[in-house]
C-alpha positions in Angstrom: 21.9 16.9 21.4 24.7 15.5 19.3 24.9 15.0 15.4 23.8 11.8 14.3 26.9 10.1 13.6 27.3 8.3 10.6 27.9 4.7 12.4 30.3 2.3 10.9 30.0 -1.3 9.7 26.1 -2.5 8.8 24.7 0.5 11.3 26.6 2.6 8.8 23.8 5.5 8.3 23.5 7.8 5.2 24.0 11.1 6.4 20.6 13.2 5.7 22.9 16.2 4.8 24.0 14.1 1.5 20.4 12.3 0.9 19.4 15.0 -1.5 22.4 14.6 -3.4 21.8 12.0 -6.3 24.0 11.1 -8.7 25.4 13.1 -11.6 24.4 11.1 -14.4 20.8 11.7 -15.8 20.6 7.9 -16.3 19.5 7.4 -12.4 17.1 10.6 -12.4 13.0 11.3 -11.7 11.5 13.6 -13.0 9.7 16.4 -10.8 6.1 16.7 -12.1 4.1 15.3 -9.7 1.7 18.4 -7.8 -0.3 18.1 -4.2 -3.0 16.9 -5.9 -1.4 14.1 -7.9 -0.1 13.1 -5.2 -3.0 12.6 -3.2 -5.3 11.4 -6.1 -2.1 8.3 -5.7 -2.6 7.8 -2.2 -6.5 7.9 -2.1 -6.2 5.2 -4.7 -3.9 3.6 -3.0 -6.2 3.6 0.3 -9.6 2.9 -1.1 -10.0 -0.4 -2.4 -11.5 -3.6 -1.8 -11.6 -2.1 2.3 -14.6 -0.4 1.2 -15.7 -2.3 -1.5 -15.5 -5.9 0.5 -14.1 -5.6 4.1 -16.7 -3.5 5.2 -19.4 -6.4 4.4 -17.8 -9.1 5.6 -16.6 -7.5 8.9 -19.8 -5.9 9.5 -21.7 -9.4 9.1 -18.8 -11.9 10.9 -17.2 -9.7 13.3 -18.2 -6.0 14.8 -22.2 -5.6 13.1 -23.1 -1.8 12.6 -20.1 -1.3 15.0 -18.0 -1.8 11.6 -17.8 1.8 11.7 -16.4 2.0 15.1 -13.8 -0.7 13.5 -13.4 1.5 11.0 -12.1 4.6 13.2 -9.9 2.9 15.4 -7.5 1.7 12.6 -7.7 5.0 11.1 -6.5 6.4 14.0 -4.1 4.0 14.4 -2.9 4.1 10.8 -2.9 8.0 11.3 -0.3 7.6 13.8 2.4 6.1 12.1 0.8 8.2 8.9 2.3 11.3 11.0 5.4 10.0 11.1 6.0 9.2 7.4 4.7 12.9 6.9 7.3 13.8 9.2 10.0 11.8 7.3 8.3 12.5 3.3 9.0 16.6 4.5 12.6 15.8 6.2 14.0 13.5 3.3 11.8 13.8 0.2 13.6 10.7 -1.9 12.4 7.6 -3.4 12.0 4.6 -1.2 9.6 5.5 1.6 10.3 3.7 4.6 13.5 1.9 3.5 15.2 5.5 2.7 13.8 6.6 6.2 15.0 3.6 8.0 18.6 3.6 6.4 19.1 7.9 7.8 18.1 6.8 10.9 18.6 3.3 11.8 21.2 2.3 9.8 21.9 0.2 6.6 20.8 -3.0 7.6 17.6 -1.9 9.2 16.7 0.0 5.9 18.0 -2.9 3.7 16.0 -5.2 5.4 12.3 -3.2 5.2 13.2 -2.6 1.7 13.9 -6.0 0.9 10.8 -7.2 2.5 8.5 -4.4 0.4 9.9 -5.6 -2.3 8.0 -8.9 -1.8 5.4 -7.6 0.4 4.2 -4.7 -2.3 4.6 -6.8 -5.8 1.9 -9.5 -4.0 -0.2 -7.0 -2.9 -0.5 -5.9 -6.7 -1.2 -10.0 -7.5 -3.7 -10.3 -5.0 -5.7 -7.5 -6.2 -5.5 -8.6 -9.8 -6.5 -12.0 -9.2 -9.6 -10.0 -7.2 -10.3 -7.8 -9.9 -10.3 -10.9 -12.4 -12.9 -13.0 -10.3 -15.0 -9.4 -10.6 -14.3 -9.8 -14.2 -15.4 -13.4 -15.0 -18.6 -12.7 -12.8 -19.5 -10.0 -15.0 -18.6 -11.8 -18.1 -20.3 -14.6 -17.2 -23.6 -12.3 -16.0 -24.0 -11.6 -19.9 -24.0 -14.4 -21.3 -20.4 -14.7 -22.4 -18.3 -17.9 -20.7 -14.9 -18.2 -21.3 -12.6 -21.3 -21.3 -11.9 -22.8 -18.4 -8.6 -23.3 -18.6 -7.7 -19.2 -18.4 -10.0 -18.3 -15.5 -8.1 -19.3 -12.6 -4.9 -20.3 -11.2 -4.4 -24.1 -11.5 -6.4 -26.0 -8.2 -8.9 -23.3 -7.8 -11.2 -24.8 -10.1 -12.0 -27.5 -12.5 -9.9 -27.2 -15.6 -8.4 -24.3 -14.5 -4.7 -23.7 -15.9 -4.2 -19.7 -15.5 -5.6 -16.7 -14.4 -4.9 -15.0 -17.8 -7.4 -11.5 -16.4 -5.1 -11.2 -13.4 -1.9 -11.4 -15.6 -2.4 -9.6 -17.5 -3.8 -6.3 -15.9 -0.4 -6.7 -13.7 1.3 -6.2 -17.1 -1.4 -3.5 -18.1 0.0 -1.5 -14.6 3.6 -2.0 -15.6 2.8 -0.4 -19.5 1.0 2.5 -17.8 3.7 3.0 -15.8 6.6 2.9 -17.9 4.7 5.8 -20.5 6.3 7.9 -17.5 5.6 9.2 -14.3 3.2 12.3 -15.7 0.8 10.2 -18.0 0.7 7.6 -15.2 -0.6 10.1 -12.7 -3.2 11.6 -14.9 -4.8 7.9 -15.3 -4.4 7.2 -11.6 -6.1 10.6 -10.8 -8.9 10.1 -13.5 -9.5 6.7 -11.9 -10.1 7.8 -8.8 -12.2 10.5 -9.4 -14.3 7.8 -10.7 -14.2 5.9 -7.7 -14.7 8.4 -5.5 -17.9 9.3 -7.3 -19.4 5.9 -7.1 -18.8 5.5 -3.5 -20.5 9.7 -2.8 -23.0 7.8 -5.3 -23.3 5.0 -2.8 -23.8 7.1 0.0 -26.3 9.5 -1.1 -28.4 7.5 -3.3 -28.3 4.5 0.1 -28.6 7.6 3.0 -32.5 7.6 1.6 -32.7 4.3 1.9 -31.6 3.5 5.8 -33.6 2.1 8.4 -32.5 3.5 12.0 -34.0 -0.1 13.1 -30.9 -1.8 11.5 -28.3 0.0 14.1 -29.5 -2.3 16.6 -27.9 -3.8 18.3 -25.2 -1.6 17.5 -22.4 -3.8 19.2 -24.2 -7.3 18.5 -20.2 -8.6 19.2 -19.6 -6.8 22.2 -17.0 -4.0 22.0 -14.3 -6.9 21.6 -15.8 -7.8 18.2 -15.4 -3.9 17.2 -11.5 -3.7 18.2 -11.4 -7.3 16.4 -12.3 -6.1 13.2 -9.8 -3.0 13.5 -7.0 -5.6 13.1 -9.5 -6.6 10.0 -9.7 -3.3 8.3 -6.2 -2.2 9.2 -5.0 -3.1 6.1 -7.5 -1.3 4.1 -6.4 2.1 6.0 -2.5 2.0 4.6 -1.2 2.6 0.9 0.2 6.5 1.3 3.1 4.3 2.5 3.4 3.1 -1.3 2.2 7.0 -2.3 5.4 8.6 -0.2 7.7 6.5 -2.3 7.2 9.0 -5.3 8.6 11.9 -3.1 11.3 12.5 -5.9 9.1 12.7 -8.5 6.9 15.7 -6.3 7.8 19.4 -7.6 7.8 20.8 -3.9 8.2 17.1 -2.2 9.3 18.9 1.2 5.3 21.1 1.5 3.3 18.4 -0.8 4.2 14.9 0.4 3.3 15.7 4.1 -0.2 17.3 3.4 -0.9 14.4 0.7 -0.2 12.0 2.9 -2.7 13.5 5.6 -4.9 14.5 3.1 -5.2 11.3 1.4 -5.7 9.2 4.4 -8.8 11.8 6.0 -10.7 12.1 2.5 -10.5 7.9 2.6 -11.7 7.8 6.3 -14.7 10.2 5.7 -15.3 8.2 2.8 -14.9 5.1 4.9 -16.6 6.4 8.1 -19.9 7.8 5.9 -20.0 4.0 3.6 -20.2 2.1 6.8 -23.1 4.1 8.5 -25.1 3.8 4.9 -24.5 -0.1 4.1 -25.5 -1.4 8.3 -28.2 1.0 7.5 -29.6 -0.2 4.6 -29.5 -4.0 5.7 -29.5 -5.2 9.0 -26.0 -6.9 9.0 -27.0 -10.3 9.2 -27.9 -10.9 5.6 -25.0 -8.7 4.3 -23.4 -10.6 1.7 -19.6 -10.4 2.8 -18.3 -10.8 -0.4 -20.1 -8.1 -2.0 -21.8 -6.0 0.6 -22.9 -2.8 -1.4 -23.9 -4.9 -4.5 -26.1 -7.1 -2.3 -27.7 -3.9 -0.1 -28.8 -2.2 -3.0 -30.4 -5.2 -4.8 -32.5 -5.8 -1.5 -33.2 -2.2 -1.8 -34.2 -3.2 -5.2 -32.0 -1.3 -6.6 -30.9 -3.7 -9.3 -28.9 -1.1 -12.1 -27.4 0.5 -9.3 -26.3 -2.6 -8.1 -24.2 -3.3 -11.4 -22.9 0.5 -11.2 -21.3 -0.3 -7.4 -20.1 -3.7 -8.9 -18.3 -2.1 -12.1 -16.9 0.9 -9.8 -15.6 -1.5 -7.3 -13.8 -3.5 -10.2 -12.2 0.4 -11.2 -11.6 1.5 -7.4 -9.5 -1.6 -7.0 -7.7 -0.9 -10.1 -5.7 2.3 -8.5 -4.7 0.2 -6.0 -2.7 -2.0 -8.1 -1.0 1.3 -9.8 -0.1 2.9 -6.1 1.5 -0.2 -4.9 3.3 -1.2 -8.5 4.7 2.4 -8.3 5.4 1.9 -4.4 7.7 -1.7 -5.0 9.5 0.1 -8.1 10.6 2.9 -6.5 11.7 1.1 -3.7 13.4 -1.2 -5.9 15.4 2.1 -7.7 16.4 3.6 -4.5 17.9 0.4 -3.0 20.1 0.1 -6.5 21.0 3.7 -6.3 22.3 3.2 -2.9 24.6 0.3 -4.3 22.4 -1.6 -2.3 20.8 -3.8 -5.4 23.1 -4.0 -8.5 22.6 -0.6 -10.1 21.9 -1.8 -13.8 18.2 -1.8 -12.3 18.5 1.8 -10.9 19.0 3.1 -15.1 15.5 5.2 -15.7 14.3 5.6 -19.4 16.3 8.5 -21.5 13.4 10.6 -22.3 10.4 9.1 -20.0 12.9 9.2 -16.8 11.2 6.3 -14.8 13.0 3.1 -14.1 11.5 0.8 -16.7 14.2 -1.7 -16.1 12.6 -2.5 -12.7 8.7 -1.9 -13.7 8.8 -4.5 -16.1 10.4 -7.0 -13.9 8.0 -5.8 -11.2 4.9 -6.6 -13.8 6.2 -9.6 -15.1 7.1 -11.1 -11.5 3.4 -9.9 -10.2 2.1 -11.6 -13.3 3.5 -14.6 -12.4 2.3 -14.6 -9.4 -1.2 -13.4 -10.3 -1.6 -16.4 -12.8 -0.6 -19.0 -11.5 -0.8 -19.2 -7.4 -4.2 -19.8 -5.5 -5.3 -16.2 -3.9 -4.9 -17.3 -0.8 -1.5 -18.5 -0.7 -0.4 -14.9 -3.0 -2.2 -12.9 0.6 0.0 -15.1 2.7 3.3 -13.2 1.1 1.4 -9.7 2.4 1.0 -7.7 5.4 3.8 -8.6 7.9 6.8 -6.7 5.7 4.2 -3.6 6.0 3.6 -3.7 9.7 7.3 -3.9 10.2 7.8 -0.9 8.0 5.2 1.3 9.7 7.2 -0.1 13.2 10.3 1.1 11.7 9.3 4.1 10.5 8.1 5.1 14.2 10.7 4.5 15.6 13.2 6.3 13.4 11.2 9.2 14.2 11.8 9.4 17.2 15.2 8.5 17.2 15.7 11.6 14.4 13.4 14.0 16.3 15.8 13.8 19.6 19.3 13.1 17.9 18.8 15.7 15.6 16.2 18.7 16.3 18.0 21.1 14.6 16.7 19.6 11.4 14.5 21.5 9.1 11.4 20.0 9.0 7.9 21.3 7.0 5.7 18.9 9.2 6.0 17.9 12.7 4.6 14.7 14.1 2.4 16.1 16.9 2.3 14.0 20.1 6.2 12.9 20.3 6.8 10.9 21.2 3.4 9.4 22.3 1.8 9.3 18.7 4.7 7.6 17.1 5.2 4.5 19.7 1.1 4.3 19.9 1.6 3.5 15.8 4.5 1.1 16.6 2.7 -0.8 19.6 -0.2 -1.3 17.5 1.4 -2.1 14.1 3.1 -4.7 16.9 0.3 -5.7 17.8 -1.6 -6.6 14.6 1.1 -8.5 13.6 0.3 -10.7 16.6 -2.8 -12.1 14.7 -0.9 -13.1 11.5 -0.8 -16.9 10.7 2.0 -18.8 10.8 2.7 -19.2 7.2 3.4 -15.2 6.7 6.0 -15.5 9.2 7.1 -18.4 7.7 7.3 -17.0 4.7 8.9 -14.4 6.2 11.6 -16.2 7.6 12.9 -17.5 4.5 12.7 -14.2 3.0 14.5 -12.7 5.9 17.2 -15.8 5.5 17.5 -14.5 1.4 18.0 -11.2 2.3 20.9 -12.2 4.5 22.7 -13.5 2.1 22.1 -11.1 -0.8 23.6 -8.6 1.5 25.9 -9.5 2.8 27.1 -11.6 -0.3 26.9 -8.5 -2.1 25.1 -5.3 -0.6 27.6 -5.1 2.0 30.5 -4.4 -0.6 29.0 -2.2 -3.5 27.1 0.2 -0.8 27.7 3.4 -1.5 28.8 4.1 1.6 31.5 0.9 1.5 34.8 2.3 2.3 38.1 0.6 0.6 38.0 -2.1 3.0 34.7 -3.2 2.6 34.9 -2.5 -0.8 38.0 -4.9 -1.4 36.6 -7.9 0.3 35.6 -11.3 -1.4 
């Protein structure tokens, strides 16, 4: 097989020989200080959130029953699938920007421009979303000791009477943006302290639950058919990603080329065992007809009479959700720092701190616009600016894969994706597929996003690439 030629024009493609090589001055450096792991500690936290916390309830009592955990296993091995890939890729080209770097060596500029673009949106209202979730927790628990707030900073305005902001959800997006601005090391130790904790109260779950489950519950174990269980995979799908956010801190790894692949694998199997063991323990414990959805664990254990425990599960989901709002704000920053690196993105916003050496230009902007957001638009409309920008990545991703694997095999590569190229397109026809069941205002949204992104580049991106020769360079 041939090189991979460099391509011309907007399928110009940064050649992987030169992806390593960053620019001289400090100003635009990461730090390497980041172990396996760190790493993975960032990518379990990014995984395990309100998928085990809340999706497991509600699919298990709308949708699949004690076949949740059959729901379960099909998106992990679906998500493991394109999570092969990006192991493949975090080995090959171990830079900031996850899929966007990936998609730009392989695809092109414009491919790459366009799934960073999107995760740029897509990742900064993932953090929103989950702070306006961890808020509600918040009030609830506030409000369950006797201590009631104004009602003019508990909610975004129209989700409630008197309601003006969400001040909680604000301001924890600004609490992620401080944390990660103290640099990259101090950031890391929190997010892996964090999770520990989490991971504790869900082992916590499962033991303490394992001696309380009735076999009788388990049936019937498909009450929705088999249909009902592939149904909720499309659910739980998006509580089986986030080391796609994780792989964006591949510069700031010591040994990115060994760690990134294995805490990429790693982080996604320790959250499926996790995942798998949950599940089995909370249609065990309650038959799934009077799981609460909203709060499944919480509501399991109470009927169990397990009342204190009950406020344990509900404090540690209100922590385990927490990570994911650091894995994701680290995810869109990065992303945001490549794409200015690569001229892409005006590179005042690619400068990192003199001493800290993160890009604090871009996390604060991240925070503030995710505080916006958080504070001041319904939940439901912030998770309609999710999802689809992800899937596409994950497509992407893939495919590039492939596309690398046979153009150039003579690459060296720490991890190979097993299954070429059978594994890869399975994760791309079924990230295809998911995105089949997304309402019409995501791909609205996306539309106009797609339309903005248009113009950006090619009003600006085009020229001040890096790889803009003098003639694109010169023109208006």
């Amino acid at each position: 097989m041939g090189r991979l030629r460099p391509g011309t024009g907007v399928l110009r493609r940064k050649p992987i020989e030169l992806v390593d090589e960053t620019p001289g001055e400090e100003s635009v450096q990461l730090t390497k200080v980041l172990g396996l792991w760190q790493l993975t500690a960032i990518g379990v936290g990014g995984i395990i959130g309100a998928g085990i916390f809340t999706l497991a309830g509600t699919v298990a009592n709308r949708t699949a029953g004690p076949a949740v955990v059959v729901s379960f296993l099909i998106a992990g091995i679906a998500s493991a699938a394109a999570a092969f890939s990006y192991a493949e890729f975090a080995g090959l080209v171990p830079k900031a920007g996850s899929a966007y770097t990936y998609g730009y060596v392989a695809l092109g500029e414009l491919p790459g421009w366009f799934i960073g673009w999107d995760l740029l949106l897509e990742y900064t209202a993932i953090v929103s979303v989950v702070a306006i979730g961890i808020s509600g927790y918040l009030s609830f628990l506030l409000g369950d000791v006797g201590l009631h707030l104004p009602a003019w900073m508990l909610g975004a305005p129209g989700t409630g009477e008197g309601h003006r902001v969400d001040l909680f959800a604000a301001a924890l997006c600004l609490l992620i943006a401080y944390l990660l601005t103290l640099g990259i090391k101090n950031a890391a130790r929190f997010e892996t302290v964090v999770v520990v904790v989490k991971v504790a109260v869900v082992l916590l779950v499962v033991i303490v639950g394992f001696f309380h489950v009735d076999a009788a519950n388990y049936t019937p174990f498909f009450p929705y058919g088999v249909g009902g269980a592939v149904t909720g995979a499309a659910t739980v799908f998006f509580a089986v990603f986030g080391y796609d956010a994780m792989s964006t801190a591949a510069e700031e790894s010591k040994d990115a080329a060994r760690h990134m692949p294995r805490a990429i694998i790693y982080s996604l199997g320790i959250a499926m065992v996790l995942y798998v063991l949950a599940c089995l323990v909370l249609t065990g414990m309650q038959h799934y007809t009077q799981i609460d959805p909203r709060s499944g664990f919480s509501s399991a254990f109470l009927s169990a009479g397990l009342r204190r425990l009950a406020d344990v599960i509900a404090a540690g989901a209100i922590i385990g959700i927490l990570t994911v709002m650091f894995t994701f704000m680290l995810g869109v920053t990065r992303v945001w720092f490549a794409m200015s690196r690569d001229g892409l993105l005006p590179r005042w916003f690619a400068r990192t701190h003199p001493t800290r050496h993160v890009p604090t230009r871009v996390t604060w902007l991240v925070g503030a616009g995710s505080a916006v957001i958080a504070g001041l638009v319904p939940i439901g409309e912030a998770a309609e600016l999710t999802n689809i920008g992800i899937l596409l990545a994950f497509v992407v991703v893939c495919v590039a894969v492939i596309v690398l694997r046979y153009r150039r095999p003579d690459l060296p590569r720490t991890f190979r994706c097993p299954g070429m190229p059978v594994v890869p397109a399975l994760g791309a026809l079924f990230s295809l597929w998911l995105i089949t069941y997304l309402h019409w205002e995501t791909w609205a949204r996306f539309v106009v996003w797609f339309l903005i992104g248009l113009v950006v580049y090619f009003g600006y991106s085009y020229r001040h690439s890096t790889l803009a020769g003098p003639a694109e360079a010169g023109r208006p």
